[in-house]
DOVEX-636773 format. One record per residue (C-alpha): x, y, z; residue in one letter; residue number from 0. Coordinates in Angstrom, 2 decimals, padded with zeros to 5 digits. Example, Ala and Ser with C-alpha at 12.3 -4.5 7.8 and 13.67 -1.06 7.14 Angstrom:
<atoms>
<c1->012.30 | c2->-004.50 | c3->007.80 | pamar->A | guvex->0>
<c1->013.67 | c2->-001.06 | c3->007.14 | pamar->S | guvex->1>
</atoms>
This chain:
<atoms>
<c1->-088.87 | c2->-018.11 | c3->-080.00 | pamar->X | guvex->0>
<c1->-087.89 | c2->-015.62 | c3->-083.08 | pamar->X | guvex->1>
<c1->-088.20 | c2->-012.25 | c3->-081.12 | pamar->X | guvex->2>
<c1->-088.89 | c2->-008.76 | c3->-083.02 | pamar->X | guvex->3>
<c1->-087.46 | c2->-005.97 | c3->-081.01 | pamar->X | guvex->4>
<c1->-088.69 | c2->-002.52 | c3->-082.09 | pamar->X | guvex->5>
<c1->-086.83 | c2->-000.17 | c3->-080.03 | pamar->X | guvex->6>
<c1->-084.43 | c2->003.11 | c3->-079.61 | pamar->X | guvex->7>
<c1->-080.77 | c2->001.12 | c3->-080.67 | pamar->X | guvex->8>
<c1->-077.95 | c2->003.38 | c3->-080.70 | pamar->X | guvex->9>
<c1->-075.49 | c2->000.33 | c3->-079.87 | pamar->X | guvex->10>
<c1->-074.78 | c2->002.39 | c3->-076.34 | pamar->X | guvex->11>
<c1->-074.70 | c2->-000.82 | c3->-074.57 | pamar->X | guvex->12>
<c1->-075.93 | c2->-000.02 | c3->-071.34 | pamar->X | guvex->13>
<c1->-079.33 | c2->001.22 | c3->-073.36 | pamar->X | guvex->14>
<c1->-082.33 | c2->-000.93 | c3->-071.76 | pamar->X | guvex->15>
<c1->-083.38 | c2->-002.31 | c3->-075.53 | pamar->X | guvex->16>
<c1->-080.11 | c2->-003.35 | c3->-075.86 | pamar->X | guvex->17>
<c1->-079.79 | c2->-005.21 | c3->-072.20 | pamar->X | guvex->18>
<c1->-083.36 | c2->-006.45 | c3->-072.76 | pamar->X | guvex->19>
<c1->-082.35 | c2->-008.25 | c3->-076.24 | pamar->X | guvex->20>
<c1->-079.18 | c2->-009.55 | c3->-074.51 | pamar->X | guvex->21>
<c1->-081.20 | c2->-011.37 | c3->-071.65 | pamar->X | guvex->22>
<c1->-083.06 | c2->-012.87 | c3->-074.50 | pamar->X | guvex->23>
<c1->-080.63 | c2->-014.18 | c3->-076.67 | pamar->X | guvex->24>
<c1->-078.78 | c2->-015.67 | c3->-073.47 | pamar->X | guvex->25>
<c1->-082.29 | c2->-017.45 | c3->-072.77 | pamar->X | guvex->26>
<c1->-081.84 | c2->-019.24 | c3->-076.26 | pamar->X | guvex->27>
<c1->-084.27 | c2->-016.56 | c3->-078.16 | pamar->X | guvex->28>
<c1->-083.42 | c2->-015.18 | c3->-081.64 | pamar->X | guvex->29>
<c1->-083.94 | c2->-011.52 | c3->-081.09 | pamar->X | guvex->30>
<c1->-084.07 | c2->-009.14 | c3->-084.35 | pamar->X | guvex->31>
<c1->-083.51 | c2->-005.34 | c3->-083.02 | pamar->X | guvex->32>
<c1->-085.18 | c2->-002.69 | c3->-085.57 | pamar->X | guvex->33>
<c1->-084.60 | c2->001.28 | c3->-084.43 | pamar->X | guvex->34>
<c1->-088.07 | c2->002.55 | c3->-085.11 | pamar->X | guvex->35>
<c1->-087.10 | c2->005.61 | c3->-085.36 | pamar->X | guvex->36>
<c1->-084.26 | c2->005.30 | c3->-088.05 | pamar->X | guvex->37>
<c1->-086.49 | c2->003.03 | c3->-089.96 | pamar->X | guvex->38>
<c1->-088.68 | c2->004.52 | c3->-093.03 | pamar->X | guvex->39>
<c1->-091.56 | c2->004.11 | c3->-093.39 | pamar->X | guvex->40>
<c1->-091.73 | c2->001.55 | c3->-090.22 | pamar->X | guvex->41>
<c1->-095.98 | c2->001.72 | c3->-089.84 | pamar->X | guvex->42>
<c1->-096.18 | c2->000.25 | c3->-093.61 | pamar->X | guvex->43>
<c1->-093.78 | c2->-002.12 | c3->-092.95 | pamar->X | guvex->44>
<c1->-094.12 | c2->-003.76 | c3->-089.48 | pamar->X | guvex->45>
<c1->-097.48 | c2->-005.71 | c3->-090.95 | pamar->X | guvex->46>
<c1->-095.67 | c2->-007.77 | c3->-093.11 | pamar->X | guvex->47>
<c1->-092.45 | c2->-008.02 | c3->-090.95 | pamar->X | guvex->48>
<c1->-094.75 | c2->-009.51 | c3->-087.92 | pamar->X | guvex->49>
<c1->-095.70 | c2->-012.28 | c3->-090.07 | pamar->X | guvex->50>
<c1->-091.88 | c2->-013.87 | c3->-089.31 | pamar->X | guvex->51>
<c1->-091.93 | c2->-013.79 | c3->-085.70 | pamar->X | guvex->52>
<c1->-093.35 | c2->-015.07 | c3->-082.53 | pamar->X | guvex->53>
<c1->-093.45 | c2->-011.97 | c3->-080.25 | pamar->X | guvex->54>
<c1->-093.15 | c2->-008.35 | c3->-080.97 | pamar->X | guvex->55>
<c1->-091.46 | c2->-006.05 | c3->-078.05 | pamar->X | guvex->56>
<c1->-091.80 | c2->-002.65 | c3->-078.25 | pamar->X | guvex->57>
<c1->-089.97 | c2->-000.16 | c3->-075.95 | pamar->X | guvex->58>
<c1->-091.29 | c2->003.68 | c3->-076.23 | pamar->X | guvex->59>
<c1->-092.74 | c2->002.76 | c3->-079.56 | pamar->X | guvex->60>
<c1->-094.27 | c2->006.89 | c3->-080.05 | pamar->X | guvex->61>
<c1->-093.84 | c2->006.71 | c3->-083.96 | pamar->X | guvex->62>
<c1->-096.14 | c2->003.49 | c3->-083.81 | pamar->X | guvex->63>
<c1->-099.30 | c2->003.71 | c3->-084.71 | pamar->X | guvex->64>
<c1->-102.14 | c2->002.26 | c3->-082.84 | pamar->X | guvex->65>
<c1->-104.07 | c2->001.15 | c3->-085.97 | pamar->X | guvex->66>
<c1->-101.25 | c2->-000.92 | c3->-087.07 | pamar->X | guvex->67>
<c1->-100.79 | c2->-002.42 | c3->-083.08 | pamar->X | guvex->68>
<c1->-104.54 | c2->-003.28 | c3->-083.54 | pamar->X | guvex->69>
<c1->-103.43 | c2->-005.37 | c3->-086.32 | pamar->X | guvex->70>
<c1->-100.70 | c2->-007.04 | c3->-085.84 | pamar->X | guvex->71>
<c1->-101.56 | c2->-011.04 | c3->-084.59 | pamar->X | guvex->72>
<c1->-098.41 | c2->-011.68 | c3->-082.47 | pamar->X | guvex->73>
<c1->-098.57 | c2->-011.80 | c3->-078.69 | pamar->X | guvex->74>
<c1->-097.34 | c2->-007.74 | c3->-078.25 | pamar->X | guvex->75>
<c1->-095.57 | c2->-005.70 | c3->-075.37 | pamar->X | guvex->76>
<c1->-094.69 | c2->-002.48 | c3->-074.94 | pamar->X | guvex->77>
<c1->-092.16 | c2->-001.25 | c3->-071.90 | pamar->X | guvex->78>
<c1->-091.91 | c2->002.48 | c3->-071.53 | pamar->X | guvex->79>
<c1->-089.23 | c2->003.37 | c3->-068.47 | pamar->X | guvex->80>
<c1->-090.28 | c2->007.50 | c3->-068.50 | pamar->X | guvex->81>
<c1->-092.17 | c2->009.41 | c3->-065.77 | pamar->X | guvex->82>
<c1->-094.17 | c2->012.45 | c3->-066.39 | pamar->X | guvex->83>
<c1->-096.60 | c2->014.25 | c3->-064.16 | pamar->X | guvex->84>
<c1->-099.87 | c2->012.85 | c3->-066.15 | pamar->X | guvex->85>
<c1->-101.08 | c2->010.05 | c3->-067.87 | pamar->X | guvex->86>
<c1->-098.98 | c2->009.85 | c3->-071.34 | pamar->X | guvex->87>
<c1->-102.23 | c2->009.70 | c3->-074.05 | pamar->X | guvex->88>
<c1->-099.93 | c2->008.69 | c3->-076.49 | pamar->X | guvex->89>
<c1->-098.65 | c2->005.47 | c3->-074.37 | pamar->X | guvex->90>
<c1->-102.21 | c2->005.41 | c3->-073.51 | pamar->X | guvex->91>
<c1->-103.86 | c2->005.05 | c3->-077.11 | pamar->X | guvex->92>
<c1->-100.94 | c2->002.40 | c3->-078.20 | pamar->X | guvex->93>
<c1->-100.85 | c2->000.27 | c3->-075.18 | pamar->X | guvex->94>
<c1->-104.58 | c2->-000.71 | c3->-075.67 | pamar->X | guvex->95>
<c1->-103.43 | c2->-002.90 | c3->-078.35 | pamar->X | guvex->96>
<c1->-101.10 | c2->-004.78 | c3->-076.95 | pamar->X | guvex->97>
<c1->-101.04 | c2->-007.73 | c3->-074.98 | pamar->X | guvex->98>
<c1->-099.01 | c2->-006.64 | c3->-071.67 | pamar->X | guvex->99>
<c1->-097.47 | c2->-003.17 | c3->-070.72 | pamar->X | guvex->100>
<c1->-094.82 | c2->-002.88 | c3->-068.71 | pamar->X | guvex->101>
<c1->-094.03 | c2->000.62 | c3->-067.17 | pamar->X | guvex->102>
<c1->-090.95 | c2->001.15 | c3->-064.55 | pamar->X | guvex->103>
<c1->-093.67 | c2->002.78 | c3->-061.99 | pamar->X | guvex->104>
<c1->-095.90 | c2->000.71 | c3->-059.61 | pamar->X | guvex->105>
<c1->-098.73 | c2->002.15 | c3->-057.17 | pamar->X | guvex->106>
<c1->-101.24 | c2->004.53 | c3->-058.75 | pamar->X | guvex->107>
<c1->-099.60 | c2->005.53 | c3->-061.65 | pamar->X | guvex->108>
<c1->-099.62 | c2->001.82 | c3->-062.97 | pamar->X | guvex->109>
<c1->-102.97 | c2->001.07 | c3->-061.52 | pamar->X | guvex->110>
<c1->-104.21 | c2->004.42 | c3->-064.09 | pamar->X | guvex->111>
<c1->-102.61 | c2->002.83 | c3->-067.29 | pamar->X | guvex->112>
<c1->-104.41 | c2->-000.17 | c3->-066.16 | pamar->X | guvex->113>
<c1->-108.02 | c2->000.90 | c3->-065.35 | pamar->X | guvex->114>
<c1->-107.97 | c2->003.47 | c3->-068.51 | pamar->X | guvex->115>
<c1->-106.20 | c2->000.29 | c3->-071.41 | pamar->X | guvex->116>
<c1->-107.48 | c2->-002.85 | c3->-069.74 | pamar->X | guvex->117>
<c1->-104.46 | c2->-004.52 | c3->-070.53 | pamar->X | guvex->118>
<c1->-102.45 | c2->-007.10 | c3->-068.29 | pamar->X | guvex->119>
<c1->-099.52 | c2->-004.27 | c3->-066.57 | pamar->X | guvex->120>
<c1->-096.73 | c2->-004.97 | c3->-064.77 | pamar->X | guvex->121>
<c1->-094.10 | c2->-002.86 | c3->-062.94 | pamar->X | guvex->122>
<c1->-090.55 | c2->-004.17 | c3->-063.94 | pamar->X | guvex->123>
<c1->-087.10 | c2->-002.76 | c3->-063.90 | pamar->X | guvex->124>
<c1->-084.53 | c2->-002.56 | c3->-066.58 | pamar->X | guvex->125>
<c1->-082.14 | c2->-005.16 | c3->-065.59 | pamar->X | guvex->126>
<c1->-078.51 | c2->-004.92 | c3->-065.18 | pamar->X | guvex->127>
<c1->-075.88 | c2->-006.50 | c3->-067.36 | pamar->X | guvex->128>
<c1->-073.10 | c2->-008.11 | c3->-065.24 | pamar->X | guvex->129>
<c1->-070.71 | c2->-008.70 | c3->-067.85 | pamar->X | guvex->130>
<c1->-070.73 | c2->-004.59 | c3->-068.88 | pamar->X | guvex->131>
<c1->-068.28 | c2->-004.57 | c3->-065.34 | pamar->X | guvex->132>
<c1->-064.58 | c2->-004.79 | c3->-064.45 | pamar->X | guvex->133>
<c1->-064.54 | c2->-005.06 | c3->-060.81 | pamar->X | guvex->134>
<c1->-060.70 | c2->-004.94 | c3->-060.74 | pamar->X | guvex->135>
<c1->-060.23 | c2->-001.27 | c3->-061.04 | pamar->X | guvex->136>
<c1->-058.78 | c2->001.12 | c3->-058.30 | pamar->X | guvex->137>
<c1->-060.81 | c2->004.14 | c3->-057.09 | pamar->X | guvex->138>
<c1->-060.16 | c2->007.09 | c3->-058.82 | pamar->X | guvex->139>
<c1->-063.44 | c2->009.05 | c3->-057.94 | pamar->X | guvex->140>
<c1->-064.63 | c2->009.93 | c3->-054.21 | pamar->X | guvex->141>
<c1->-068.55 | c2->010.82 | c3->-055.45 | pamar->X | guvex->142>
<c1->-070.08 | c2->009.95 | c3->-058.90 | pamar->X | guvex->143>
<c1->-073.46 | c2->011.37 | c3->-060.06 | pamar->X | guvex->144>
<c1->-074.11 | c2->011.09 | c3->-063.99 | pamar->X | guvex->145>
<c1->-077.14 | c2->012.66 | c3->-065.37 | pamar->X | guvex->146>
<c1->-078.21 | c2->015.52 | c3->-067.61 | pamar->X | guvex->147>
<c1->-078.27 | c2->019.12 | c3->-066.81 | pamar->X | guvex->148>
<c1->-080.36 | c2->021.00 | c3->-063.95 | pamar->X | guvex->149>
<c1->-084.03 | c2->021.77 | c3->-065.46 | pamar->X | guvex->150>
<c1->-087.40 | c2->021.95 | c3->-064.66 | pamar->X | guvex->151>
<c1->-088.13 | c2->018.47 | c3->-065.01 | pamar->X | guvex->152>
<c1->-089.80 | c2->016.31 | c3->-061.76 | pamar->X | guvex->153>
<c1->-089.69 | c2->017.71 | c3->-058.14 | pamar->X | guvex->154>
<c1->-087.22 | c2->020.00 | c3->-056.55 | pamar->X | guvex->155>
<c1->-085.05 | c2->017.12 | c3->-055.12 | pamar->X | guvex->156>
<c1->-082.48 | c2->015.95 | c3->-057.44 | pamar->X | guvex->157>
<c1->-081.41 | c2->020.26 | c3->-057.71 | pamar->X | guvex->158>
<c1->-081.21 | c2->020.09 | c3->-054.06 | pamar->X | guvex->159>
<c1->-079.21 | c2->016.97 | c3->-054.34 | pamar->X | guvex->160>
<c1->-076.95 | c2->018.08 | c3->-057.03 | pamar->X | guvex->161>
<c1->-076.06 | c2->021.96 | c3->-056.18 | pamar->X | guvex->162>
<c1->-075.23 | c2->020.30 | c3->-052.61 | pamar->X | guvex->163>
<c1->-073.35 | c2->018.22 | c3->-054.17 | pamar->X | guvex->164>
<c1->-071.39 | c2->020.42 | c3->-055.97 | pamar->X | guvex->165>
<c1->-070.13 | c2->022.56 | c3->-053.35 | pamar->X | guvex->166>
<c1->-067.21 | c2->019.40 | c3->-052.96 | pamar->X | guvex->167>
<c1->-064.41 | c2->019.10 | c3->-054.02 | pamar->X | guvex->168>
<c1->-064.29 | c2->015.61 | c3->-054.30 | pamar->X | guvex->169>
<c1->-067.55 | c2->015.22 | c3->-056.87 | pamar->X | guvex->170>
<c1->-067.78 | c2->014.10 | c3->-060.15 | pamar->X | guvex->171>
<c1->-070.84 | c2->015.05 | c3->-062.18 | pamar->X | guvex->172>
<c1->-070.48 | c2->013.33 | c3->-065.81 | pamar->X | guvex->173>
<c1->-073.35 | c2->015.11 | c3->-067.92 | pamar->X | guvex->174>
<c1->-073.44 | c2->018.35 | c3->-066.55 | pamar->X | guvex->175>
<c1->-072.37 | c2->019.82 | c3->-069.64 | pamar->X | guvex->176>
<c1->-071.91 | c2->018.18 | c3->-073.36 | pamar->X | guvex->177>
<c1->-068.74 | c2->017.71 | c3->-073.23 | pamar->X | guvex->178>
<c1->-068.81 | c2->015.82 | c3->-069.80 | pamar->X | guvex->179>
<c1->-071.07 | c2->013.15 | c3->-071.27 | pamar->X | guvex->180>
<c1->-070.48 | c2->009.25 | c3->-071.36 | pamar->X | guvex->181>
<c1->-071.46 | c2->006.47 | c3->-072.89 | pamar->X | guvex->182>
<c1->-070.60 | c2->002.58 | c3->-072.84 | pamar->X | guvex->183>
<c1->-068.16 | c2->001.09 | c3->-071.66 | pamar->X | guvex->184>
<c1->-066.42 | c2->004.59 | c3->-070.54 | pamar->X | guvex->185>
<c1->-069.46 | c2->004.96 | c3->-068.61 | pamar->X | guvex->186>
<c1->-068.82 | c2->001.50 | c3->-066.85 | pamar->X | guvex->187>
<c1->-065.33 | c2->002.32 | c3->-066.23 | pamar->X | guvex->188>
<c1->-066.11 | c2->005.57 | c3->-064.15 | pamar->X | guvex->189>
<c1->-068.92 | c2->003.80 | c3->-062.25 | pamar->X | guvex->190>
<c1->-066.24 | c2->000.53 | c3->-061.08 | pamar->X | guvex->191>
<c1->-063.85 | c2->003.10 | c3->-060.44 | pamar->X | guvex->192>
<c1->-066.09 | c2->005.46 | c3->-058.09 | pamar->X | guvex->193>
<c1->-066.00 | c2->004.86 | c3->-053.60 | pamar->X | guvex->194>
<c1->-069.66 | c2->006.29 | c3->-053.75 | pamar->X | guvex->195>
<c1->-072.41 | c2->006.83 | c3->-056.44 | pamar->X | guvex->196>
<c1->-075.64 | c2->009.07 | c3->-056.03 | pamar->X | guvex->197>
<c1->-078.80 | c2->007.99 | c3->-057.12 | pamar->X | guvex->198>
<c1->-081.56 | c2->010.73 | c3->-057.71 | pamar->X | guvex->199>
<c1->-084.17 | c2->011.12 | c3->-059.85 | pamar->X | guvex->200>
<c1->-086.16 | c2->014.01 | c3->-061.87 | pamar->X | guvex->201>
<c1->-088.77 | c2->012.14 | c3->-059.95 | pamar->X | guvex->202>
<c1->-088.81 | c2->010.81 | c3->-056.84 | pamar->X | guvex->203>
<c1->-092.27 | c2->010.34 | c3->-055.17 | pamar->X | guvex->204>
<c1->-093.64 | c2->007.66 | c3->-057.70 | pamar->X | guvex->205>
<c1->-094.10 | c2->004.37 | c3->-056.15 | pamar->X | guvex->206>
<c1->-090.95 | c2->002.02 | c3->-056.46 | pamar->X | guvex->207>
<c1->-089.75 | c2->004.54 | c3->-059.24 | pamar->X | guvex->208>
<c1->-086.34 | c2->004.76 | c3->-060.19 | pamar->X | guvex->209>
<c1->-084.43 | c2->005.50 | c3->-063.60 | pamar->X | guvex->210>
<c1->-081.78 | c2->002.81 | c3->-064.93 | pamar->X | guvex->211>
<c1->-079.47 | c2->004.41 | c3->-062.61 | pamar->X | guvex->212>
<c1->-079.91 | c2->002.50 | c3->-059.92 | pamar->X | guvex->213>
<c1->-080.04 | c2->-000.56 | c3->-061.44 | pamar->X | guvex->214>
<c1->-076.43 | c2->000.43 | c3->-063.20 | pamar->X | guvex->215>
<c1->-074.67 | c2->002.32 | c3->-060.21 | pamar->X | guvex->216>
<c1->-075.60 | c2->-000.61 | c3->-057.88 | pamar->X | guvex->217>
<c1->-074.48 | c2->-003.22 | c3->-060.53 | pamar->X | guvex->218>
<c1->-071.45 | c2->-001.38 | c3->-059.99 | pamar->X | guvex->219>
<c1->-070.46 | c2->-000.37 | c3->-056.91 | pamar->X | guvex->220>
<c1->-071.40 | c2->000.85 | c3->-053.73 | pamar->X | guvex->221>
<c1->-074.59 | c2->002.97 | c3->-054.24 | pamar->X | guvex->222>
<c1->-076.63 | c2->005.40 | c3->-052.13 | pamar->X | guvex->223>
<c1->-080.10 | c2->006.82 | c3->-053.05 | pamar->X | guvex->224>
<c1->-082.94 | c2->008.80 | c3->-052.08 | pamar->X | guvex->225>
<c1->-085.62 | c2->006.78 | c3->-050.03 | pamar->X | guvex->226>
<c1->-088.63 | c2->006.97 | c3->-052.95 | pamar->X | guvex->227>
<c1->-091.34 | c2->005.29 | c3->-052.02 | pamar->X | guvex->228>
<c1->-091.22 | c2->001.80 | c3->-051.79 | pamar->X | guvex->229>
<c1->-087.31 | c2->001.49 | c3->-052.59 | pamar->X | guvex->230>
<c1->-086.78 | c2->-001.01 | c3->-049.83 | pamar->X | guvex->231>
<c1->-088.90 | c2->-003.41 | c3->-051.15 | pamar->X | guvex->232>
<c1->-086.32 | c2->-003.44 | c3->-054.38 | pamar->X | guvex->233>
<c1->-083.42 | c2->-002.99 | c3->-052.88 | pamar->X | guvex->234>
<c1->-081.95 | c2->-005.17 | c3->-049.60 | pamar->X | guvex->235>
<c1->-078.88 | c2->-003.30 | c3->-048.62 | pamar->X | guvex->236>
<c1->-078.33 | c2->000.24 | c3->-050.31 | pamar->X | guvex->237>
<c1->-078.38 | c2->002.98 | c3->-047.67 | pamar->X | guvex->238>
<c1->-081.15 | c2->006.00 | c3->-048.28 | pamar->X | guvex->239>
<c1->-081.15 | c2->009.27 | c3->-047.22 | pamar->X | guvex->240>
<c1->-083.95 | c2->011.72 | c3->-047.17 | pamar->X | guvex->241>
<c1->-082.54 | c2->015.33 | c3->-046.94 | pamar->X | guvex->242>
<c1->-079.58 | c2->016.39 | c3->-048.55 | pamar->X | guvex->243>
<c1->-078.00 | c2->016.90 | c3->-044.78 | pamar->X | guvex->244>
<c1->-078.79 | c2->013.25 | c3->-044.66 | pamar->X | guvex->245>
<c1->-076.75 | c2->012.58 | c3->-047.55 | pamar->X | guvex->246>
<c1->-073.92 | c2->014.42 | c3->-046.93 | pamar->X | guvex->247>
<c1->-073.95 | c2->012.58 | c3->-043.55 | pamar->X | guvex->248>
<c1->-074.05 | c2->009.17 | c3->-045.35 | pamar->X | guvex->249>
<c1->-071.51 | c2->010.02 | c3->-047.79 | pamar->X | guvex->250>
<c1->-068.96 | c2->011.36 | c3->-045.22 | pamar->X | guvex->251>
<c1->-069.61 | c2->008.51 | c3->-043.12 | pamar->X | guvex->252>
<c1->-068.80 | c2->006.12 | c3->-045.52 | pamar->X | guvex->253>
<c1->-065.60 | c2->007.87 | c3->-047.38 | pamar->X | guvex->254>
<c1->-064.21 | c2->007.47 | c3->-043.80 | pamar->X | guvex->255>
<c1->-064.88 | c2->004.16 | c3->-042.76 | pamar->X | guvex->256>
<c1->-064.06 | c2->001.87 | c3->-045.81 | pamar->X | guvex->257>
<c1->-064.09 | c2->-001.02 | c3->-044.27 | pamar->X | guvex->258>
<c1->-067.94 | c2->-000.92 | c3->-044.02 | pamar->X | guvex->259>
<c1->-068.23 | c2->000.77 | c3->-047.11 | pamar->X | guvex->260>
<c1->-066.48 | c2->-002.40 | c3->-049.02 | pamar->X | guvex->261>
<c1->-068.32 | c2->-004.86 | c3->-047.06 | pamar->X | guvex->262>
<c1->-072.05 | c2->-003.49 | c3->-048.08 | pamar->X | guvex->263>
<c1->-070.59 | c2->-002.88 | c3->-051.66 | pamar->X | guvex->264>
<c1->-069.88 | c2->-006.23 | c3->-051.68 | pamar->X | guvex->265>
<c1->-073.82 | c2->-007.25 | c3->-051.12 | pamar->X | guvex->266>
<c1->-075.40 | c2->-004.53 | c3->-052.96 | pamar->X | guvex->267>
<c1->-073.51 | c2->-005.89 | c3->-055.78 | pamar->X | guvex->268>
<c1->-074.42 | c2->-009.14 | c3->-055.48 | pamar->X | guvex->269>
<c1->-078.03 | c2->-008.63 | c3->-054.57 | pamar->X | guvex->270>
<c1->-078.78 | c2->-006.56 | c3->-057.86 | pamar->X | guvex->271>
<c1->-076.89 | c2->-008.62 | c3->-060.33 | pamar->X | guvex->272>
<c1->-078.24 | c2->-011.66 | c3->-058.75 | pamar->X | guvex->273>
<c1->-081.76 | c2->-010.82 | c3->-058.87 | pamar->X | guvex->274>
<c1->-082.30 | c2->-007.78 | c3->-061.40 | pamar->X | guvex->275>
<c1->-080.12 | c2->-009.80 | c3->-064.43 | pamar->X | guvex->276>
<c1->-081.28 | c2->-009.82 | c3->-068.14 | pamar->X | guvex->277>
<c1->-081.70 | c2->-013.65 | c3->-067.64 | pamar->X | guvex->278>
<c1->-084.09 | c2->-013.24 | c3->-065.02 | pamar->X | guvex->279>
<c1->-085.97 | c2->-009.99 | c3->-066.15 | pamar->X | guvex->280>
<c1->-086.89 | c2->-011.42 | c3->-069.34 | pamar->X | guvex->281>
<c1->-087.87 | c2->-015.01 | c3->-067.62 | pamar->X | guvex->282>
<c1->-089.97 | c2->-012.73 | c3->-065.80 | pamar->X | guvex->283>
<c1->-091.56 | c2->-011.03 | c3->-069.08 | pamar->X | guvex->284>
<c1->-091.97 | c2->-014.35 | c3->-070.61 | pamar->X | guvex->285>
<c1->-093.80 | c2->-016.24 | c3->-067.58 | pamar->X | guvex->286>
<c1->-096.26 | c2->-012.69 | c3->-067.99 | pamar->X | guvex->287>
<c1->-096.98 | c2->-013.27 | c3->-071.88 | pamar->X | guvex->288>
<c1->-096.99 | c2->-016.77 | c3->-071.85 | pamar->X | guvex->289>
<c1->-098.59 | c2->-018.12 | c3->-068.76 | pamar->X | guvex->290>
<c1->-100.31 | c2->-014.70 | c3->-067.46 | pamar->X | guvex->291>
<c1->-098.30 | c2->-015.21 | c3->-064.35 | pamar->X | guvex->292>
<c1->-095.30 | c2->-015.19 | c3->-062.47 | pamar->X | guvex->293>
<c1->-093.93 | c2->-016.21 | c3->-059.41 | pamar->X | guvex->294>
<c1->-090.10 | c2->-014.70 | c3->-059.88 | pamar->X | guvex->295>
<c1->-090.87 | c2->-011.40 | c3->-058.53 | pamar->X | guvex->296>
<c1->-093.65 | c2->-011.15 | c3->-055.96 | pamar->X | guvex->297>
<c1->-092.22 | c2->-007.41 | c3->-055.24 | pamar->X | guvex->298>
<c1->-093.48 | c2->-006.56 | c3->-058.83 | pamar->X | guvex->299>
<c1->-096.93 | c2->-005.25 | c3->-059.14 | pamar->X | guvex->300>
<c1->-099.07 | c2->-007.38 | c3->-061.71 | pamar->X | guvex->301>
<c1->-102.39 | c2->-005.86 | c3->-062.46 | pamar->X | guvex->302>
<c1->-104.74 | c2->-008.41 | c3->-064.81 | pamar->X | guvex->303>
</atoms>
């Protein structure tokens, strides 16, 4: 299948386009990746570019406009991974165009882009890419968060999380300030090299809702996270905490006993680069487009 890819590419490998054309090349699709938004002129042109290809994938996809989606022939999908208190209109008016939307939040929130589009939606998660990994390096950080700066962004629990957090000694926050940021393969590095990573989100009460964190600190290593809704029906093996006393509990538990620590790392590992790989994901998007079903995930909600 010849693939077009219309996405956010800024060649940071661990960006979901990116991971998403990966698992389809390694499936034995030709993938063409376009950044929409360093692309002139992209509306006039995406007509006659559509004309080449089987399938056009669309993540975010704000600077296209519906009239041209309404257009286009080609089976279309768009995948948009952000949360926001309401209803985005924008994803709204574009997604009623295409042919399946995938959106990284189950429960209500999917069942509302549903009802209001009519068109075929399916909670999925940004896989992991198992290669982006050395597993062979030694521990050099205690606690690893990366994320952006405190703001007012989602609920009151990743601030809670992170100014708790930062009364240690022994935690690393990459992102806190500009100059703290990572990308790539750097970011990989620090992850591998890290005894426990924190997974919060801006959000956190959304059905099943997490960022790509969790899907790269558990790739990586051993992972903790806050118990959002549903989580355990992802996720086998990672511990959850609920309070940030909770936390700290978990994380001073598990600093001191490494012995446990190495032996869950070992399965949370294996569990989300086993199930949640690009090979699998995109299988998974496939079986959706092509058939209208899927069997490979029954802990996905699949509205149609």
């Amino acid at each position: 299948m010849n693939i077009l890819m219309l996405g956010i590419f800024t060649g940071n490998v661990f960006d979901g386009d990116e991971v998403l054309a990966y698992g389809f090349e390694q499936l034995g699709h030709t993938v063409t990746k376009i950044n929409y938004r360093k692309t002139a002129f992209i509306n006039l042109k995406l007509l006659q570019l559509c004309k080449r290809y089987d399938l056009l994938l669309i993540g975010k996809g704000e600077s296209i406009e519906p009239f041209v989606l309404k257009r286009i022939k080609i089976p279309k999908i768009l995948w948009y991974g952000d949360q926001r208190d309401t209803v985005q209109k924008w994803v709204l008016r574009r997604i009623k165009y295409v042919d399946l939307f995938l959106h990284t939040t189950a429960g209500k929130r999917l069942n509302e882009y549903y009802t209001l589009s009519k068109t075929p939606s399916s909670f999925f998660m940004v896989p992991c890419q198992p290669n982006l990994y050395n597993d062979s390096l030694e521990y050099k950080n205690d606690i690893f968060f990366s994320g952006s700066p405190l703001s007012s962004l989602g609920d009151f629990v990743r601030k809670d999380v992170l100014l708790s957090l930062s009364n240690r000694d022994n935690f690393k926050w990459f992102g806190k300030d500009p100059n703290s940021v990572i990308q790539g393969m750097a970011y990989s590095s620090e992850m591998t090299a890290s005894k426990i990573l924190v997974s919060v989100n801006h959000f956190n009460n959304y059905l099943k809702y997490s960022s790509d964190r969790i899907i790269h600190y558990s790739a990586a290593g051993f992972t903790i996270s806050y118990n959002i809704p549903g989580f355990r029906d992802l996720f086998t093996h990672i511990p959850t905490f609920d309070t940030v006393e909770s936390m700290q509990d978990l994380i001073d538990f598990y600093l001191n006993n490494s012995k446990e620590r190495e032996a869950l790392k070992a399965l949370i590992i294996h569990e989300t680069r086993s199930k949640y790989n690009p090979k699998s994901i995109c299988r998974y998007i496939l079986d959706l487009i092509i058939k209208k079903r899927s069997t490979m995930y029954p802990q996905f909600d699949y509205l149609s």
